[in-house]
C-alpha positions as CSV (number, residue, x, y, z in Angstrom):
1,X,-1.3,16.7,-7.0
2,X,-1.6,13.2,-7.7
3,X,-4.1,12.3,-10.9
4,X,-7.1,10.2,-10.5
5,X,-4.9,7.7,-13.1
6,X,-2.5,7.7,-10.1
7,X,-4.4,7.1,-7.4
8,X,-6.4,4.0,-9.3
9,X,-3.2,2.6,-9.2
10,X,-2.2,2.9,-5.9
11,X,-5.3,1.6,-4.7
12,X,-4.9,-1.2,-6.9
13,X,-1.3,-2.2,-5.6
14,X,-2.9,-2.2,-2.0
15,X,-6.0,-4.3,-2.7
16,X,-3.8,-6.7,-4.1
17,X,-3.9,-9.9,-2.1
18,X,-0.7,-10.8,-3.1
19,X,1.3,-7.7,-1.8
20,X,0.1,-8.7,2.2
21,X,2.0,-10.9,4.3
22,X,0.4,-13.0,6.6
23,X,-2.7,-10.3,5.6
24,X,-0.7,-8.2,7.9
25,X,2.4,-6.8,6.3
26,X,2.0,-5.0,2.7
27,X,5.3,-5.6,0.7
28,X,5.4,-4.6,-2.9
29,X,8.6,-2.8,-4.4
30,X,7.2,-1.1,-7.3
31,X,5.4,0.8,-5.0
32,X,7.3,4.2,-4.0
33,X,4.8,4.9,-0.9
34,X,6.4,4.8,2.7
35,X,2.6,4.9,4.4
36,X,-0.4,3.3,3.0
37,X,-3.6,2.4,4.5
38,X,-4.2,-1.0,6.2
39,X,-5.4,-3.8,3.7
40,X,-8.8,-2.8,5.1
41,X,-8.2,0.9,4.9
42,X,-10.7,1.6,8.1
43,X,-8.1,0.0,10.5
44,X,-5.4,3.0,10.1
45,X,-2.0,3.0,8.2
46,X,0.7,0.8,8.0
47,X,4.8,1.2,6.9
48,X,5.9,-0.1,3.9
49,X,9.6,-0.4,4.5
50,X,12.2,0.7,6.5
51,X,14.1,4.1,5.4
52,X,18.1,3.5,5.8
């Protein structure tokens, strides 16, 4: 299970303004997360990258 320290985190790397482009596509290396919720989270789930 993923601690609260964790999730704070993650949360933080996708409220980031400057991990969306175009406010429509999240990019951000450092974060290991395939699937993340929309920049605002009530619109769904997004991909982060493409697996090869």
């Amino acid at each position: 299970m993923k601690s609260n320290l964790d999730k704070e985190i993650s949360d933080l790397m996708r409220k980031n303004p400057s991990n969306w482009k175009a406010g429509i596509f999240y990019f951000n290396p450092a974060d290991p997360r395939v699937i993340v919720p929309k920049h605002i989270s009530m619109m769904g789930w997004t991909l982060t990258r493409i697996i090869h």
